[in-house]
matplotlib code that plots the C-alpha trace (Angstrom):
import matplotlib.pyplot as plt

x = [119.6, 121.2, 121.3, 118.6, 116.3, 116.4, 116.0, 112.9, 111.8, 112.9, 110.9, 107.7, 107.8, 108.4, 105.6, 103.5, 103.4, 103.2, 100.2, 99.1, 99.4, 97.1, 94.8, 92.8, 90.0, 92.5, 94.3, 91.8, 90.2, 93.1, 94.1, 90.6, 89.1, 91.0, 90.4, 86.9, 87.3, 89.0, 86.9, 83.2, 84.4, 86.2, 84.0, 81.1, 82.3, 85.3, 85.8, 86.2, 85.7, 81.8, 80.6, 76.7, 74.1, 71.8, 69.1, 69.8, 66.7, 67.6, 64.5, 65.8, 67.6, 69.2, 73.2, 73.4, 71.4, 73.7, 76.8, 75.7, 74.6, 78.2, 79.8, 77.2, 78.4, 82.2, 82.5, 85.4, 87.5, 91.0, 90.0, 86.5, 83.5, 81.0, 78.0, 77.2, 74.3, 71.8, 69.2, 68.1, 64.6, 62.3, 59.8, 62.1, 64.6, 61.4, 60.4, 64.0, 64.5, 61.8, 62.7, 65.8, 68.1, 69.0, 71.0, 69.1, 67.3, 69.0, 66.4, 67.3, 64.2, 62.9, 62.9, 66.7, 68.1, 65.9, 66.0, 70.0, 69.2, 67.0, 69.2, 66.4, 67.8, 68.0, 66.5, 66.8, 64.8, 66.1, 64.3, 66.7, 66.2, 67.0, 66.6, 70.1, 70.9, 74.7, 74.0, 71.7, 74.3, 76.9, 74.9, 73.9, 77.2, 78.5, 76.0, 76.5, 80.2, 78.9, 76.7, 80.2, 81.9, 79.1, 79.0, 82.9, 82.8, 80.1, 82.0, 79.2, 80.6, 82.5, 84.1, 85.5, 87.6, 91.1, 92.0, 95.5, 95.9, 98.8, 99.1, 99.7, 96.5, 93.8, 93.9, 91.5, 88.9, 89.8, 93.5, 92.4, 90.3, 92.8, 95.6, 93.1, 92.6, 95.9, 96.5, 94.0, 95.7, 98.7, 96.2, 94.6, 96.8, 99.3, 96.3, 94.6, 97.5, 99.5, 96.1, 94.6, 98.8, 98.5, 94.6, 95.7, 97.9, 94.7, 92.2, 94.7, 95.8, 99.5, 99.7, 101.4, 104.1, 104.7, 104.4, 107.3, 110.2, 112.6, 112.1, 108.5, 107.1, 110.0, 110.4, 106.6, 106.4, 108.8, 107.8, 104.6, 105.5, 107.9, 105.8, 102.5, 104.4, 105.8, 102.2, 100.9, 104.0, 102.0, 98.7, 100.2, 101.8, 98.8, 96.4, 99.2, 99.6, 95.8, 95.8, 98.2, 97.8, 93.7, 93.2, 95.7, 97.5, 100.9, 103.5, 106.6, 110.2, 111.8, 108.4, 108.7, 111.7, 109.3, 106.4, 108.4, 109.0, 105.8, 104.2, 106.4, 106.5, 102.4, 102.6, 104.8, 102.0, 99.1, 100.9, 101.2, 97.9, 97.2, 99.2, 97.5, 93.7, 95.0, 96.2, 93.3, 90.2, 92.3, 89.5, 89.8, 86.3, 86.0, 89.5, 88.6, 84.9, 86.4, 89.2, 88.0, 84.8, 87.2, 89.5, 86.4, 84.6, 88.6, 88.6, 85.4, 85.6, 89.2, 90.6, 90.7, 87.6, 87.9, 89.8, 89.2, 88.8, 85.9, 84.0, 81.2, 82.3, 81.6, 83.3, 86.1, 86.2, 85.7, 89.0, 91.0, 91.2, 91.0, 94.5, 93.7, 93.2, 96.5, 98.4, 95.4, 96.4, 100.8, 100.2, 97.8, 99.5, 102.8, 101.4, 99.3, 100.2, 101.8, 105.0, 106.3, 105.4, 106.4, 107.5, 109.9, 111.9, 109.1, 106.6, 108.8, 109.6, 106.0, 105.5, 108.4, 107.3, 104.0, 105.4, 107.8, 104.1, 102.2, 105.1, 105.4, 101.7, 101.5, 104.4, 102.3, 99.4, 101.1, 102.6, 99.8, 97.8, 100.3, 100.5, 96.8, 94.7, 95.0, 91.2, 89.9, 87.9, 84.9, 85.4, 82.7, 84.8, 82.7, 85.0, 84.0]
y = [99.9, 96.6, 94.5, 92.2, 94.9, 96.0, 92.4, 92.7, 95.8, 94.3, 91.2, 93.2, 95.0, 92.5, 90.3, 93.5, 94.0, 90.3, 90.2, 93.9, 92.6, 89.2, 91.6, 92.6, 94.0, 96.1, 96.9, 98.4, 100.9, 103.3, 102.4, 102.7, 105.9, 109.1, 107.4, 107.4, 111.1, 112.0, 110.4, 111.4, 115.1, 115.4, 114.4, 116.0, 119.5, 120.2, 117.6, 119.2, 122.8, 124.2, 125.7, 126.0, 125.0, 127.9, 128.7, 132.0, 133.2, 136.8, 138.2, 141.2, 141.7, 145.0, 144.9, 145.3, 142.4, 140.3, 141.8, 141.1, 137.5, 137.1, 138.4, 135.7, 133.0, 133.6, 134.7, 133.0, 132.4, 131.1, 127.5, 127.1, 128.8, 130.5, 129.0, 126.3, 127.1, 124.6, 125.9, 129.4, 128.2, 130.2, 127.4, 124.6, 127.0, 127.7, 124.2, 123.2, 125.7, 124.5, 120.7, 121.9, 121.3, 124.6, 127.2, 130.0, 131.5, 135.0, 136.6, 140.0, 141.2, 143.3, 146.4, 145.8, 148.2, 151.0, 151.3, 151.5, 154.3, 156.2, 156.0, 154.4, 151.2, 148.2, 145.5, 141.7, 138.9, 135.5, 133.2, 131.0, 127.3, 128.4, 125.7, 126.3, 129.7, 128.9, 128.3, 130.7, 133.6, 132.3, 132.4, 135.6, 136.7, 135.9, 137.1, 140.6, 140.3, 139.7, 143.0, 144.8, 144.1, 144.9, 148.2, 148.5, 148.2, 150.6, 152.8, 153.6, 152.3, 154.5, 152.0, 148.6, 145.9, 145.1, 141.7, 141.0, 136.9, 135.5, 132.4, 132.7, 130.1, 129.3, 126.0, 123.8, 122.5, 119.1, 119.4, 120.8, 117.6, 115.4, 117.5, 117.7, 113.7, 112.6, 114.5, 112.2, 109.2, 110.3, 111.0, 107.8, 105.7, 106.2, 106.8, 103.3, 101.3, 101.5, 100.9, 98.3, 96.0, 97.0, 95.9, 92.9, 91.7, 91.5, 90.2, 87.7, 86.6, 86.8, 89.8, 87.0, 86.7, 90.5, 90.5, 87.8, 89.7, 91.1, 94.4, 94.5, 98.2, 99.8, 97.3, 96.8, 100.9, 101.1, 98.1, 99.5, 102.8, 101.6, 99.1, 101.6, 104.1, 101.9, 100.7, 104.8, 104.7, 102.4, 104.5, 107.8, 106.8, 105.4, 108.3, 110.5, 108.7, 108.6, 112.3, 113.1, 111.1, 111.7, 114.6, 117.3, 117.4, 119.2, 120.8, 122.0, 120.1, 122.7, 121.9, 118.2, 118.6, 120.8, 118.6, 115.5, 116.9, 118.1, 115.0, 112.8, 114.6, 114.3, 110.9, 110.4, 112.5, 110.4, 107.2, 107.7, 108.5, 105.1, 103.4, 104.6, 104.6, 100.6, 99.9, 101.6, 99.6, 97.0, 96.0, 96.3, 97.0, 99.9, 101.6, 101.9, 103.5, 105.8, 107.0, 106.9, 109.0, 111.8, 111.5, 112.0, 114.9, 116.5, 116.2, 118.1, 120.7, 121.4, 122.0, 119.1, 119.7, 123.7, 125.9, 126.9, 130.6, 129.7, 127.4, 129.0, 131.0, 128.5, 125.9, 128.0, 128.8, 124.8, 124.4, 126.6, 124.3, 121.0, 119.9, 118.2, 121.7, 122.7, 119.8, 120.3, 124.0, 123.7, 120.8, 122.2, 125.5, 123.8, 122.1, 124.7, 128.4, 130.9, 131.5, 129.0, 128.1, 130.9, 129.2, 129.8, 127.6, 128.2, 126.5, 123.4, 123.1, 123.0, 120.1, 118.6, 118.7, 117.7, 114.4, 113.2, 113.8, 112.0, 109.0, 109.3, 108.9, 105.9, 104.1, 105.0, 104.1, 100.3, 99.9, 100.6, 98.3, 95.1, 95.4, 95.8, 93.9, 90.9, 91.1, 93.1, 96.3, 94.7, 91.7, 90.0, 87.9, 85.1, 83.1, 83.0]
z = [126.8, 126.6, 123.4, 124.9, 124.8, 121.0, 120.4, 122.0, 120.5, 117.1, 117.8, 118.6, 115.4, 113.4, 115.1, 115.0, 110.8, 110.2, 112.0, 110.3, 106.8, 107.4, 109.8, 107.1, 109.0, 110.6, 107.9, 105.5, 108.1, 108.2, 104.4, 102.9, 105.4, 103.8, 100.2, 100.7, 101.8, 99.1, 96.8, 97.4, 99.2, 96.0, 93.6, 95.2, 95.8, 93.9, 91.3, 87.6, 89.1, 89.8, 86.5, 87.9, 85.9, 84.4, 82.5, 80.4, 78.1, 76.1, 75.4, 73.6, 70.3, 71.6, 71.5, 75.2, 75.9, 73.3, 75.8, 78.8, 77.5, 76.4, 79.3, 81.4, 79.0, 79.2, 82.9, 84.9, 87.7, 87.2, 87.2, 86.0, 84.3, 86.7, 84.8, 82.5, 80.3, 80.6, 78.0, 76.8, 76.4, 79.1, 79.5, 79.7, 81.8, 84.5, 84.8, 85.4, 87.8, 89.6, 89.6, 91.3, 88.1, 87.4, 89.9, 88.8, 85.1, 84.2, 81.9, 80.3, 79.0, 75.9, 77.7, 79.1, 76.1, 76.6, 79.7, 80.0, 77.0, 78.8, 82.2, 84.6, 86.2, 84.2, 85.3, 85.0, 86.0, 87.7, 89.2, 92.2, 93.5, 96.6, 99.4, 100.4, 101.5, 100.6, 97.3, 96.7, 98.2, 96.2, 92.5, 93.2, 93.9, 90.3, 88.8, 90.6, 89.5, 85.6, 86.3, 87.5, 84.8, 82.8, 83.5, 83.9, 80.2, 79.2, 81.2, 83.5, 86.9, 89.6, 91.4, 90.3, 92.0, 91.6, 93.0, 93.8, 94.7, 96.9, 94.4, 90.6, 90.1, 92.7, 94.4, 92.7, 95.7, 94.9, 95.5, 98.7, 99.8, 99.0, 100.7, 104.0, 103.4, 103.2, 106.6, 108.0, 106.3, 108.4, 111.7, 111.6, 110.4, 113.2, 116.0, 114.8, 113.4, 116.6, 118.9, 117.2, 117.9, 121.3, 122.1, 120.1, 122.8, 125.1, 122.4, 121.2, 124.4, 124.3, 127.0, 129.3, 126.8, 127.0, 130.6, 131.0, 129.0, 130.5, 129.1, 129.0, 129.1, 127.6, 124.6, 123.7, 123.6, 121.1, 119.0, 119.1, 118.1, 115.1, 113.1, 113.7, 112.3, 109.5, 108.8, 108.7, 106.1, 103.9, 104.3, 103.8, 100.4, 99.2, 100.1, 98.3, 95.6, 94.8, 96.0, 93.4, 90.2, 90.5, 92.5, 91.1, 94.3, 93.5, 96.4, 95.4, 96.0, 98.2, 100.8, 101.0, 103.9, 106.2, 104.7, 106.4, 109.5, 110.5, 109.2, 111.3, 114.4, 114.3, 113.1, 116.8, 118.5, 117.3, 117.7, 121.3, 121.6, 119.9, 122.3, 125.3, 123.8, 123.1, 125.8, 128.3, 126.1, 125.3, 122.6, 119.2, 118.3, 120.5, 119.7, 115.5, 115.8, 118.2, 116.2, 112.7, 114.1, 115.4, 112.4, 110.4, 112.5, 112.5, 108.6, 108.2, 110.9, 111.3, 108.5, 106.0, 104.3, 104.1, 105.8, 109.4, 108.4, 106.0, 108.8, 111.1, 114.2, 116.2, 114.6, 114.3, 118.0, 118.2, 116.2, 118.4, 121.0, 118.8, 118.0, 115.4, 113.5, 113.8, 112.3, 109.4, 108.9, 109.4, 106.7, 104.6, 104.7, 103.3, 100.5, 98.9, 100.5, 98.2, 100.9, 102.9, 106.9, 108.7, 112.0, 114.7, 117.2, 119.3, 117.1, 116.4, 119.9, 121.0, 117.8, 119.6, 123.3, 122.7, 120.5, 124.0, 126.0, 124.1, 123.7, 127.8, 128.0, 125.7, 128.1, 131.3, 130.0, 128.4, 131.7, 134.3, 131.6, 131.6, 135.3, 136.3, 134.2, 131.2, 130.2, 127.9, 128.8, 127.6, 128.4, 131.2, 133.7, 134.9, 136.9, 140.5]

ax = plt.figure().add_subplot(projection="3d")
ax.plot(x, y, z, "-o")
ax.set_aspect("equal")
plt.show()
């Protein structure tokens, strides 16, 4: 590669985020997608921890009701409540309940305390809101975990449960999200960025410029490649940024090597994919539906959103051959698993491989597309 061609390549890029920064239609897809992620995933599912909403009405002035009301009241997990109690009036609690504002109404009634005496089975009353089985599952769960421990100390229970953890603290939800959206930051920013420069050429007619250089296919592939990667730079840090000052997003120092590595070797993968999904449509408005739809569906069902053990079988068997899911799991794995990423030279060799396929594909696609065609793929020729 002669000097003449790095001036090219230099020229591209730097032609490439000029353009990028006054493209502001362009710009803000890739920028403002994993921030909108973050913010209503976070918000709605994990934001603050998930204390749920209760009704708890004591009918009995027995000292067994009084501790099993305090054991409902004070119950925990390592980040959050398990209930918030809502009101302790049974009316109020019932007509809640059934306006959907309440999880569920515990009532321990007057008869709870004589009936533990007399050793027949206690019973307590609770009515659900359950149009979401999910829900429903999990609030009844808890509640059978209050009723454990309940009985673990009266002394009255054979078998109890001691949970061992693999991290100190759980991962808050939220930190989760915004791990699983700044992934898609990183996705879609170098997917997207590095289309949208090469379709440009087409939509802004200067493909005859790049068709005339000396270096042509070789130079615009890696002008294209640097400056979309510079650009996913931009998005990345932002989505982090917001992911860790507002979102509780925290990964040790000693990860943030690995972190870099496997972020940048699938920044090259999707960039190259970029460059050939520009190149082939050669249209702007069909590359970013297309890519921010996929970067979306991937956040959701491969690991961004939850992880892919936790999704349905059949997304799960989905994700297996989605590969999306696995930079979603290596990344998410570093920033929040107890141990670090467990992989071998085979494993960075494959990260490796697959980042020079996808580069080769984007030059064979760029090439066959400055040699075959200067139209658009939508465009309508009308010219006789």
């Amino acid at each position: 590669m002669d000097r003449q061609f790095w001036l090219q390549a230099w020229g591209m890029v730097s032609k490439d985020l000029r353009q990028w920064r006054r493209d502001r239609q362009a710009a803000l897809a890739p920028l403002l997608l994993p921030l909108v992620l973050m913010l209503i995933s976070g918000v709605l599912f994990g934001f603050g921890g998930d204390a749920w909403p209760v009704g708890l009405v004591v009918e009995s002035n027995s000292e067994a009701a009084r501790q099993l009301a305090q054991l409902i009241e004070s119950s925990t997990s390592n980040i959050s409540p398990y209930f918030q109690i809502v009101t302790r009036d049974a009316v109020e609690a019932r007509q809640l309940a059934e306006a959907g504002r309440l999880h569920m109404v515990i009532t321990i009634p007057e008869a709870f305390a004589d009936q533990l005496a007399e050793g027949e089975t206690a019973v307590i009353h609770t009515q659900v809101f359950n149009i979401n089985s999910d829900m429903t599952k999990n609030v009844r769960l808890r509640l059978d975990r209050v009723l454990q421990d309940f009985l673990a100390q009266r002394g009255e229970t054979a078998v109890t449960v001691q949970q061992i953890t693999t991290r100190d603290q759980d991962v808050w939800r939220k930190a989760f999200i915004a791990g699983g959206a700044v992934v898609v930051a990183l996705l879609v920013g170098a997917s997207l960025n590095t289309a949208v420069m090469m379709a440009r050429e087409w939509e802004r007619q200067t493909v005859k410029e790049v068709q005339l250089a000396p270096t042509a296919v070789g130079a615009t592939v890696v002008g294209k490649l640097v400056a979309g990667l510079v650009a996913t730079a931009v998005n990345v840090l932002v989505a982090l940024l917001f992911a860790v000052v507002l979102f509780g997003l925290r990964v040790p120092l000693s990860r943030w090597p690995v972190l870099f590595l496997i972020g940048f070797g699938i920044a090259v993968v999707a960039a190259g994919l970029g460059l050939a999904a520009g190149a082939f449509f050669r249209d702007y408005r069909v590359v970013q539906p297309l890519l921010v739809v996929l970067a979306v569906g991937s956040f959701f069902a491969a690991g961004g959103f939850s992880s892919v053990t936790t999704l349905p079988p059949l997304v799960r068997h989905f994700a297996v051959f989605w590969p999306p899911a696995y930079a979603f799991e290596a990344m998410q794995w570093v920033m929040h698993a107890a141990t670090p990423l467990a992989w071998g030279a085979g494993a960075w060799f494959m990260l490796g491989a697959t980042a020079v396929a996808s580069v080769c594909l984007g030059y064979f696609a760029v090439r066959r597309a400055l040699y075959y065609s200067s139209e658009p793929k939508t465009a309508v020729n009308l010219q006789p």
